[in-house]
C-alpha positions in Angstrom: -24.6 -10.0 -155.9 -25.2 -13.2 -157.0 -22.8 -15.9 -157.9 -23.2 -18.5 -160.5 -21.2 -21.1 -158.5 -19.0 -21.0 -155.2 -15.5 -20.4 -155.3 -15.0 -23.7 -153.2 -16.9 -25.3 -156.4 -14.7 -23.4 -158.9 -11.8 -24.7 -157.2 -13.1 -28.2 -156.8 -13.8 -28.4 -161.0 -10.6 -27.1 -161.9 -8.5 -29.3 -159.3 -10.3 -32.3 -161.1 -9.7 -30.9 -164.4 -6.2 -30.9 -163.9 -6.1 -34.3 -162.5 -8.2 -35.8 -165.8 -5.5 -33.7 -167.8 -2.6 -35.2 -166.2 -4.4 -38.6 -166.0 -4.9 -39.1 -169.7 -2.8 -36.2 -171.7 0.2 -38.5 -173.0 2.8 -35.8 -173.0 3.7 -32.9 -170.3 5.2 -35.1 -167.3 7.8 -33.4 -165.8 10.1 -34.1 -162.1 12.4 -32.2 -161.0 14.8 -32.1 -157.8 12.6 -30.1 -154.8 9.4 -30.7 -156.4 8.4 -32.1 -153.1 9.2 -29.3 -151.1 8.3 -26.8 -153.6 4.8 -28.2 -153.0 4.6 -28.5 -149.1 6.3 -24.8 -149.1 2.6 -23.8 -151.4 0.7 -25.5 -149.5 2.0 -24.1 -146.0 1.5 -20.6 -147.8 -2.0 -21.2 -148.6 -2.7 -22.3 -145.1 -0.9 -19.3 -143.5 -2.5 -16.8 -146.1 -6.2 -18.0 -145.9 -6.0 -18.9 -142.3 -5.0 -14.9 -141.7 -7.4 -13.6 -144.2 -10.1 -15.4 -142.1 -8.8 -14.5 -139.0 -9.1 -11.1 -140.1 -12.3 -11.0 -140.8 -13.3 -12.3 -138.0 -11.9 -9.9 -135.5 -13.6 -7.3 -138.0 -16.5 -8.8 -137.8 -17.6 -8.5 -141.0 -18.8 -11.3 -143.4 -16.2 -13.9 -145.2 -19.1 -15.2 -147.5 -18.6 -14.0 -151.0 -22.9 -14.5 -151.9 -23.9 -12.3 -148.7 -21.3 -9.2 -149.4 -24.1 -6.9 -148.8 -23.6 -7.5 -145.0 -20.0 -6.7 -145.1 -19.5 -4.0 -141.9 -16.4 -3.3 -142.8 -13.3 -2.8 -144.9 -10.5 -5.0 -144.4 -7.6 -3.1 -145.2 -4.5 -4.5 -143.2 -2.8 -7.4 -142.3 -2.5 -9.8 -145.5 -4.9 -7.3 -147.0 -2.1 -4.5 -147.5 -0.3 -7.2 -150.1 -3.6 -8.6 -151.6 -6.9 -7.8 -152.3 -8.0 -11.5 -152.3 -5.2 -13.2 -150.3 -8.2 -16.5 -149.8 -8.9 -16.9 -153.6 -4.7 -16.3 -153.8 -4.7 -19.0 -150.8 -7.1 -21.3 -153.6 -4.4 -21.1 -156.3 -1.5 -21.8 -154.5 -3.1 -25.3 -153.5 -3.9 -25.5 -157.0 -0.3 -25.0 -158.1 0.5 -27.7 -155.7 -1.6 -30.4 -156.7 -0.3 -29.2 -160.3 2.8 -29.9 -159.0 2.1 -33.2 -157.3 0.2 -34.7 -160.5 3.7 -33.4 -162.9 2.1 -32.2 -165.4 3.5 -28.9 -167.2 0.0 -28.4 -168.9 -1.8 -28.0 -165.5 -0.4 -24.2 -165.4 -2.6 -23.5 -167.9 -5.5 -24.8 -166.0 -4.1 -22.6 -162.8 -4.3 -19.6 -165.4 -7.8 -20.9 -166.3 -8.8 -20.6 -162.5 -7.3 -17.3 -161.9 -9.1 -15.7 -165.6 -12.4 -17.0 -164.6 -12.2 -15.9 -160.8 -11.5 -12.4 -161.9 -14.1 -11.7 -164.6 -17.4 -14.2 -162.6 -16.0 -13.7 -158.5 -13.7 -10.8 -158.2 -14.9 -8.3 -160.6 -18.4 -8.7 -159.5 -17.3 -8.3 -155.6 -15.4 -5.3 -156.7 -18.4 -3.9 -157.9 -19.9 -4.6 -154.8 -17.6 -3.5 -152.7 -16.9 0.1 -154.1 -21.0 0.6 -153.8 -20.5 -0.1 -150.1 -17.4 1.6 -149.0 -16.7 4.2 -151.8 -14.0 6.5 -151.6 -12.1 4.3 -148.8 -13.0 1.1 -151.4 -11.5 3.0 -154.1 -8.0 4.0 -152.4 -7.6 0.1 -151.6 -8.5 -0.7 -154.7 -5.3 1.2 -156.3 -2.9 0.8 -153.6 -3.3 -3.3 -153.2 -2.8 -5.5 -156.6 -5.9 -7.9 -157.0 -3.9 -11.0 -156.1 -0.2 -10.1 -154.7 
């Protein structure tokens, strides 16, 4: 498989995107009581999730990188990954809702949608793909059980 840019890159364009929207888009400021922990409760999540999802591979030993997916050894089916399919890309968005919420900018969501279209058709699909050549049948019985993101 190969990827047109990392999904640490994705994330890093579309964080700065929605700063440079909420920098110098004139309308769409919002506050509202919680806000604060509303974002520190996402970001805690995000920790947890990715932190487990890496954990988990790990102790599978099996790769984590999404350009080597050919060396995957093994399907990771339990843990975070009986609620999600890609609990570290899910991990990416909740940050991204964060600093959505930290800039107060209601237009931002549409850049969080942005991310999560563009990870699906250029990262996900194509590791799907992948995937279901390498583990078949057991790929396929994940695959409808577990949603793509929760």
């Amino acid at each position: 498989m190969k990827l047109k840019l990392p999904p640490v890159i994705v994330f890093l364009v579309f964080g700065s995107l929605m700063y440079l929207l909420a920098e110098f888009l004139p309308v769409g400021d919002f506050d509202f009581f919680g806000r604060s922990i509303l974002i520190k409760t996402l970001l805690v999540l995000a920790v947890v999730i990715s932190s487990v999802a890496l954990l988990q591979f790990y102790l599978a030993k099996t790769t984590a990188d999404p350009k080597n997916l050919a060396k995957a050894s093994s399907l990771v089916s339990n843990g975070v990954y009986k609620y999600s399919r890609n609990p570290m890309y899910l991990g990416l968005l909740l940050i991204l809702l964060a600093w959505a919420l930290w800039l107060g900018n209601a237009f931002n969501v549409l850049l969080a949608a942005g991310f999560v279209s563009y990870m699906n058709a250029f990262q996900i699909q194509p590791e799907e793909s992948t995937l279901a050549s390498l583990f078949g049948k057991e790929y396929n019985h994940y695959f409808i059980k577990v949603r793509r993101w929760f």
